[in-house]
C-alpha positions as CSV (number, residue, x, y, z in Angstrom):
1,X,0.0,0.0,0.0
2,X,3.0,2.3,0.8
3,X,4.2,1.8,-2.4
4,X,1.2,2.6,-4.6
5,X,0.6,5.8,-2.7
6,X,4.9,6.3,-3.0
7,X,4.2,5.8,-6.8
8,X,1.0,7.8,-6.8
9,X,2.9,10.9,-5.8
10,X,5.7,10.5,-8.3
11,X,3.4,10.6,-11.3
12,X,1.1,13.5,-10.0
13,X,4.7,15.5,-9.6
14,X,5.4,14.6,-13.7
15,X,4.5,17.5,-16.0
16,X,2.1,16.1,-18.6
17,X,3.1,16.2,-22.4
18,X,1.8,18.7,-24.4
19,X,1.0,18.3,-28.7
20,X,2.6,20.6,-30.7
21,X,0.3,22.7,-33.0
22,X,-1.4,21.3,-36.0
23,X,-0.6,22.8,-39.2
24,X,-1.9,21.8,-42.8
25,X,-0.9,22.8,-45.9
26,X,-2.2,22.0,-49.9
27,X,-0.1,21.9,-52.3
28,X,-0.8,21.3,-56.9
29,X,0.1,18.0,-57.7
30,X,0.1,17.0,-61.0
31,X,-0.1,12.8,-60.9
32,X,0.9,12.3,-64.5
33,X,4.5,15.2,-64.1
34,X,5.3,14.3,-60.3
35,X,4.2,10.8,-59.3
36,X,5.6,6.8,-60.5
37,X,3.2,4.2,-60.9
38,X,4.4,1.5,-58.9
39,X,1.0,-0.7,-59.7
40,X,-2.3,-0.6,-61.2
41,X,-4.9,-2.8,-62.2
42,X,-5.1,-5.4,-65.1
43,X,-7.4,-5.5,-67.2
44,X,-11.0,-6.1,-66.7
45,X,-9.6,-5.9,-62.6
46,X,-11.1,-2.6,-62.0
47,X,-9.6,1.3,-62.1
48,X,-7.0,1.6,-59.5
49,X,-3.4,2.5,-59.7
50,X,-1.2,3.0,-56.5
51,X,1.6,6.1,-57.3
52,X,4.8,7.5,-55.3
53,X,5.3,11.4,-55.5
54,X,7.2,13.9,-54.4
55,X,4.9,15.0,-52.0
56,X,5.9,18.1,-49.4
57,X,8.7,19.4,-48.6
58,X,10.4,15.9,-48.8
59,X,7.7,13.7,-47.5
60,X,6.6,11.5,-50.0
61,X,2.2,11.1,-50.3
């Protein structure tokens, strides 16, 4: 029992973590100039492709 209330104290004494500010941003993105088909459907398998591109600022979408 000492112990839980020992370990009780410690965490109400720990700051709690605050999120950092959420931020979006758009960006024009032309599919066909900035992004590589890795795969797409066959035929008769549907309309689907999955892409790579650029994406912003480094991070790839």
């Amino acid at each position: 029992m000492r112990a839980l209330l020992i370990l009780l104290g410690l965490v109400a004494l720990c700051p709690a973590a605050h999120a950092g500010d959420i931020s979006s941003a758009y960006t024009d993105l032309d599919w066909k100039k900035d992004c590589v088909t890795y795969a797409q459907a066959e035929e008769g398998d549907g309309d689907w492709a999955s892409l790579a591109c650029a994406g912003y600022r480094g991070y790839p979408v």
